[in-house]
C-alpha positions in Angstrom: 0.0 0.0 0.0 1.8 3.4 -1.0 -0.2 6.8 -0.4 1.1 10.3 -2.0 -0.1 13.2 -0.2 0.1 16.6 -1.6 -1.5 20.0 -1.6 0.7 21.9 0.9 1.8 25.1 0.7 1.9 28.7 2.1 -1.3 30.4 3.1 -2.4 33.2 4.8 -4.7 33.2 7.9 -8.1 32.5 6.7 -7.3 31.1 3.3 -7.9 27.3 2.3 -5.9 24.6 1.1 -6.9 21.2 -0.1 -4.8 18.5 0.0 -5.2 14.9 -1.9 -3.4 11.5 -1.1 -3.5 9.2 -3.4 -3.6 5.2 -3.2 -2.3 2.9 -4.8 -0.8 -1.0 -4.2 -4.9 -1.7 -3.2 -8.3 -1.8 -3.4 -8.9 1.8 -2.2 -12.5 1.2 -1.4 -12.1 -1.4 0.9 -9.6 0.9 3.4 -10.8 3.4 5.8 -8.4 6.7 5.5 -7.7 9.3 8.2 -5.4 12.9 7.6 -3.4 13.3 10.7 -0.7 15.9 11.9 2.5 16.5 13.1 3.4 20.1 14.7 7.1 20.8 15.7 7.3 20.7 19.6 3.8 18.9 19.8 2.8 14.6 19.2 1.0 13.7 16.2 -2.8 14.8 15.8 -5.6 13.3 14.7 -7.4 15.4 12.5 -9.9 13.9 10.4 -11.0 10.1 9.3 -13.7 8.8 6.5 -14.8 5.2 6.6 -15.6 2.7 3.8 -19.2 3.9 4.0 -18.4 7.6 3.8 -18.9 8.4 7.4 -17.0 10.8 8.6 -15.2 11.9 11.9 -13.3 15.3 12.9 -10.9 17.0 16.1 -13.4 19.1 17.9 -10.2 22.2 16.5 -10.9 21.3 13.2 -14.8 20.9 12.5 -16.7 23.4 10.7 -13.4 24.1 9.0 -12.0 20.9 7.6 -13.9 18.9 5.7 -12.3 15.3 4.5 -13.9 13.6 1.7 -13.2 10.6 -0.7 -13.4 9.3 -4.1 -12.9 5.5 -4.9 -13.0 6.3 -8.8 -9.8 8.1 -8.5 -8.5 6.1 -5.2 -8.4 9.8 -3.7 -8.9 10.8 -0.5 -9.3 14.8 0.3 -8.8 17.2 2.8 -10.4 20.9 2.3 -9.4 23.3 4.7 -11.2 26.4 5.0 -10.4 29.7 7.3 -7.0 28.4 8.3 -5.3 29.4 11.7 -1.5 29.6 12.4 -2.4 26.8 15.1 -2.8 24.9 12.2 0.4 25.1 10.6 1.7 21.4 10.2 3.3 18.5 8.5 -0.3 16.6 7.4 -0.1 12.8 6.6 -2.9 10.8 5.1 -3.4 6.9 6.4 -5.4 3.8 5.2 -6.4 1.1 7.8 -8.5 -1.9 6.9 -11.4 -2.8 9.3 -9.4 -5.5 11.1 -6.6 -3.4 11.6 -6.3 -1.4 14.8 -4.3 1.5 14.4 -3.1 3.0 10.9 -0.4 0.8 9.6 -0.1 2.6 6.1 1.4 6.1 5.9 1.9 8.7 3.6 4.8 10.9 3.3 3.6 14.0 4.8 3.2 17.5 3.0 3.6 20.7 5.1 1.1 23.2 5.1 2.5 27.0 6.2 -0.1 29.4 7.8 1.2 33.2 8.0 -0.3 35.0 10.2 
């Protein structure tokens, strides 16, 4: 299982970013995939997860913002971030888990996203 993630960049406070991470090595459908992050100085942070089925789960810091959505055509899972905060500056990695797996075992490389304040 190999994801890419990408999307990361510089943005001001309030702007949006969307990242993507893409699958491959599977079948895409059958994973559950979560976007996590890594601040410096802090431990990594859940951020946002969507199941098989399409439900979806967010950090009480992120929701109303973030909003994570998928697309098994294009084995794509994405990340829209609206009215960004400096507090969310961070390395964001995507992750894939099966149902009988219980933690993430399949990680994407990371891509940072800047917030200027």
């Amino acid at each position: 299982v190999q994801l890419q993630a990408s999307g990361g960049g510089l943005v001001q406070t309030g702007g949006s970013l969307r990242l993507s991470c893409v699958a491959s090595g599977h079948t895409f459908s059958n994973y559950h995939m979560g976007w996590f992050r890594l601040a410096p100085g802090k431990e990594r942070e859940f951020v946002a997860t969507i199941s098989t089925g399409g439900n979806t789960n967010y950090a009480d810091s992120v929701k109303g913002r973030f909003t994570i959505s998928r697309d098994n055509t294009k084995n794509t899972v994405y990340l829209q971030m609206n009215s960004l905060k400096p507090e969310d500056m961070a390395v964001y990695y995507c992750a894939a888990r099966r149902n009988y797996d219980y933690n993430y075992p399949y990680w994407g490389q990371g891509t940072l996203v800047t917030v200027s304040s």
